[in-house]
N, C-alpha and C positions, 0 to 999 in steps of 0.2 A: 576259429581260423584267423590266423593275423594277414595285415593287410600282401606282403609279401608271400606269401603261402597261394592267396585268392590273386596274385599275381602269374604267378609261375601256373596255378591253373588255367588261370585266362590265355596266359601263352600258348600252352597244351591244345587248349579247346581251339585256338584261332589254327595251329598245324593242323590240327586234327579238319578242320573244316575246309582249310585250303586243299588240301589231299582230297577230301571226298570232292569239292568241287572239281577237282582235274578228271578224277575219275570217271565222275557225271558224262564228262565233255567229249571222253572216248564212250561210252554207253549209246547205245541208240536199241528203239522202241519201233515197232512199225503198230499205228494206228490204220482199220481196215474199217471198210462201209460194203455191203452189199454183198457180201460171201466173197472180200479179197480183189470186185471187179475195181478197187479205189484201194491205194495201198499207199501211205503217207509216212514214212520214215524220220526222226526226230534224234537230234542226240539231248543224252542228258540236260541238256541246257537248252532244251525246246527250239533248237534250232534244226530247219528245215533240210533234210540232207537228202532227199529223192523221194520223188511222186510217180505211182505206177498206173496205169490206168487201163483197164483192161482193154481186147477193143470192142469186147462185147457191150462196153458201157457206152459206145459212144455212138451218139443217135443225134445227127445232123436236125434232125428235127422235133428233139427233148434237149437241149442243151441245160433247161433248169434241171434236169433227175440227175444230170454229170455234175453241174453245179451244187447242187443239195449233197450228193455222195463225198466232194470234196471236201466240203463242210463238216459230212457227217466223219469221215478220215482222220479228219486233222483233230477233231475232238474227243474223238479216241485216243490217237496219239498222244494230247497234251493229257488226258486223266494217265493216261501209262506212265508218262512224265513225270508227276506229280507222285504218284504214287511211287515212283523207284526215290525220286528226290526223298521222298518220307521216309520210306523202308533205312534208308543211309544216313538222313541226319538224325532220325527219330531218336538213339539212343545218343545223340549228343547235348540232345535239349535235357535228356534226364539229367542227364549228367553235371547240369549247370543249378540245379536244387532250384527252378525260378515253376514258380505256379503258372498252370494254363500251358506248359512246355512238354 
């Protein structure tokens, strides 16, 4: 492949990855903790776009089990995240012939 050829692919790949980034950014995931009483919504880009809380979860005098559940939420969330992010770029790393991609 001449250097021109690996150019005009590079272009391809950088559209192609801008795109899937926008798309990411309209995508959103909800991470839950405790059968949904913690419900942590995320877009694509792991950013925070609504927190639900049940009111069953909320005990004036447990505030670490609500504290723990949001924790546990939001890290659900971000594996959902991570994982839609890979589902989308994965076939674009093949695409680039580079090892470990």
């Amino acid at each position: 492949m001449n250097q021109q050829q690996l150019m005009q692919q590079a272009r391809k790949l950088q559209a192609q990855l801008a795109k899937i980034q926008e798309e990411l950014g309209q995508e959103h995931v909800v991470g839950t903790a405790s059968s949904g009483a913690v419900e942590i919504t995320l877009n694509g880009h792991g950013q925070i776009e609504s927190v639900k809380v049940s009111p069953a979860a909320v005990d004036a005098n447990d505030r670490e089990m609500l504290e723990d559940l949001i924790v546990i939420a939001f890290k659900d969330a971000q594996a959902k995240v991570a994982e839609l992010s890979q589902s989308r770029m994965g076939p674009l790393a093949g695409g680039l012939g580079l090892p470990g991609m």
